[in-house]
VOGU-3710 file (C-alpha; in Angstrom, 3 decimals, decimal comma):
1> xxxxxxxxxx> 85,676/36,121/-14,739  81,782/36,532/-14,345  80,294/37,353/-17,342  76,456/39,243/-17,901  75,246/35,786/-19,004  76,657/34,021/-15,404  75,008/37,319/-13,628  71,898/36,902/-15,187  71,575/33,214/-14,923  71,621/33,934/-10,949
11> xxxxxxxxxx> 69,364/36,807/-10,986  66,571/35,791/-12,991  63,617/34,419/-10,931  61,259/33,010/-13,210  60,966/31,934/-16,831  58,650/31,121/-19,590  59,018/30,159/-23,474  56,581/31,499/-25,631  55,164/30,729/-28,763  55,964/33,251/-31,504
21> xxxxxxxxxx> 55,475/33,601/-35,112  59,653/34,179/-35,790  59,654/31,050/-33,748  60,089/30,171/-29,542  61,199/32,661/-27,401  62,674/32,154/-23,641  61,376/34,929/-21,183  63,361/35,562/-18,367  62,596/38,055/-15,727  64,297/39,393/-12,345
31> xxxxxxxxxx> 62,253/40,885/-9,081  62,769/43,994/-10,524  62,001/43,575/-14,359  62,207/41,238/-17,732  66,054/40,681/-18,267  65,774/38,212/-21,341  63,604/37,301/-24,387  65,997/34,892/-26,408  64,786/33,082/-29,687  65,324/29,399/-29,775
41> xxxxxxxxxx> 69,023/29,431/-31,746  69,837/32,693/-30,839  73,567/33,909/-30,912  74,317/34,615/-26,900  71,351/32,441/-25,745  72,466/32,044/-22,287  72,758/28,127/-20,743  70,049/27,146/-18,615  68,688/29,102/-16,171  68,300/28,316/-12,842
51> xxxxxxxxxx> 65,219/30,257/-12,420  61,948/28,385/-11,950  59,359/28,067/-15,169  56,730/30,008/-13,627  53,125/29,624/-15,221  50,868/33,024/-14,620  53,982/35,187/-14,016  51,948/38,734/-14,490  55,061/40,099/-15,631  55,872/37,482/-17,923
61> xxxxxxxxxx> 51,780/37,426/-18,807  51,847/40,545/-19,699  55,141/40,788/-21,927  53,324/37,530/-23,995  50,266/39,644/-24,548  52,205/42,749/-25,731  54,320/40,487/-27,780  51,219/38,757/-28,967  49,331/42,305/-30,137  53,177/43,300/-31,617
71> xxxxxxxxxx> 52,708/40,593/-33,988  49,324/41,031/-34,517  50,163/44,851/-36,112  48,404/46,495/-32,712  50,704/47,690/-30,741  53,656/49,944/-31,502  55,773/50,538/-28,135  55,798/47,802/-25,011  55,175/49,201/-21,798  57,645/46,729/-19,794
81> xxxxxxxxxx> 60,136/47,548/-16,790  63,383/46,114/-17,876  66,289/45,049/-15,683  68,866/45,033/-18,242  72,265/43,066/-16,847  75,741/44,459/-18,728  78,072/46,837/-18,775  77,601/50,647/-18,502  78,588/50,616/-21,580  76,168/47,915/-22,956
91> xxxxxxxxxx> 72,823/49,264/-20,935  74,012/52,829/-22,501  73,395/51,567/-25,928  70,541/49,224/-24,915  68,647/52,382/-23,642  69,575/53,844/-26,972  67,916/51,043/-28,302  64,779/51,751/-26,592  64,313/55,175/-28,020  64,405/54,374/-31,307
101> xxxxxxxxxx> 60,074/54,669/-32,409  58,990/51,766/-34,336  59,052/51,934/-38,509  62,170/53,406/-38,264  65,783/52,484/-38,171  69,249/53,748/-36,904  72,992/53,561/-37,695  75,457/52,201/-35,688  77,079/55,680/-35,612  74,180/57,323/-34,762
111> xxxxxxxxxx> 73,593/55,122/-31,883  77,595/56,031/-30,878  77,166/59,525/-31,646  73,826/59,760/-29,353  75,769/58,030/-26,149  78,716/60,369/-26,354  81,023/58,207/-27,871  81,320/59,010/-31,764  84,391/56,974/-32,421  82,903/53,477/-30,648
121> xxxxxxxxxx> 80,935/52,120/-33,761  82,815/48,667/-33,797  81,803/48,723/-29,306  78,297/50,080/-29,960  77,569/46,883/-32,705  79,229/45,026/-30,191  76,941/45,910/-27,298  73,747/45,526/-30,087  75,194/42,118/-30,407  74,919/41,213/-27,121
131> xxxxxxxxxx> 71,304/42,717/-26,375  69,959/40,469/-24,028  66,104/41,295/-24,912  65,118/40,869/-28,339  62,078/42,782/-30,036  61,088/44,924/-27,016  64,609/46,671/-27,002  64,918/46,924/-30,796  68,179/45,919/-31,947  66,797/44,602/-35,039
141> xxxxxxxxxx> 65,845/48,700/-36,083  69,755/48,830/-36,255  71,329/49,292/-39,718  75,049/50,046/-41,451  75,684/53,374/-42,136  75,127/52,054/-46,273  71,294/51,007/-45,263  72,848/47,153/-44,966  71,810/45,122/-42,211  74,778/44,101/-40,960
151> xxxxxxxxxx> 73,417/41,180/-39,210  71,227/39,846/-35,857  72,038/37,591/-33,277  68,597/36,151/-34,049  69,357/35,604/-37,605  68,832/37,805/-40,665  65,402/36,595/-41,484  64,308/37,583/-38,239  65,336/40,873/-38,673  63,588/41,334/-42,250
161> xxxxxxxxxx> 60,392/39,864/-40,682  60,353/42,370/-37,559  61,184/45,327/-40,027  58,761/44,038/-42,379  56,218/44,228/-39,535  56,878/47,475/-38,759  56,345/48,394/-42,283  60,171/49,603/-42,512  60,983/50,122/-46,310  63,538/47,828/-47,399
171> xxxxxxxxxx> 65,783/48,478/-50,107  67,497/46,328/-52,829  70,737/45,774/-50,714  69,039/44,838/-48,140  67,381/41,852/-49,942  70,599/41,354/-51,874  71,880/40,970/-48,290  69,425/38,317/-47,641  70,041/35,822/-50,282  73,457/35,963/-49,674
181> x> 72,363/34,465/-45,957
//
């Protein structure tokens, strides 16, 4: 059986690992768009790609620099073609994902809900699980229905940080959450 990962291990042609303050991220990008951003220890972090490290990739340029400004509190929403390799299912929730505005969060059922399928909660954290680009399609803005945060394939810390960032209000569950971690 092919999996996304084996799919996107093919398709990527170029790749780059960034520095970042949560830590090194792997770029990976297709001829049509960025299909990866994985942080060093990620859950899902594919196997090595065949795709060439590529210095001066503009597209992978210019995904550093918006990262870079992200991180640097100056920039709210990337401006970044995607090629995102799943499921229909899976790039229906990842372009949920993408509309959800920074400093603010969604449920898991509201994500379900939005793509027509109210009853898939368990198959929409599933597919948030599995979102192959982290930050710029904003998994970590994903919450339980009881404002817990249920968890990120880039670790929980991560996740605090990024909503931190984004000057998302956390409340005492939340960090109750985190020391259990």
């Amino acid at each position: 059986m092919t999996t996304s990962t084996d799919i996107l291990r093919t398709a990527c042609s170029a790749q780059t690992v960034i520095a970042t303050p949560l830590g090194p991220l792997l770029l990976a990008r297709t001829p049509s768009g960025l299909a990866g951003a994985w942080f060093e220890g990620q859950r899902h972090h594919p196997p090595q790609f065949d795709a060439p490290h590529v210095a001066g990739d503009p597209l992978l340029e210019r995904v550093a620099d918006q990262l870079e400004r992200y991180f640097a509190g100056s920039l709210q929403a990337f401006d970044i073609p995607f090629d995102l390799q799943g499921t229909a299912f899976q790039r229906a929730v990842w372009r949920a994902l993408l509309e959800i505005g920074a400093g603010t969060t969604k449920t898991y059922g509201d994500i379900a809900r939005e793509i027509g399928q109210p009853v898939a909660v368990r198959a929409v954290g599933a597919a948030v699980g599995r979102n192959p680009v982290s930050i710029l399609v904003p998994c970590h803005r994903v919450i339980g229905s009881d404002g817990s945060l249920t968890g990120y394939a880039g670790g929980i810390d991560r996740k605090v940080a990024l909503l931190r960032l984004e000057s998302v209000r956390l409340g005492p569950s939340v960090l109750r959450m985190r020391a259990v971690h």
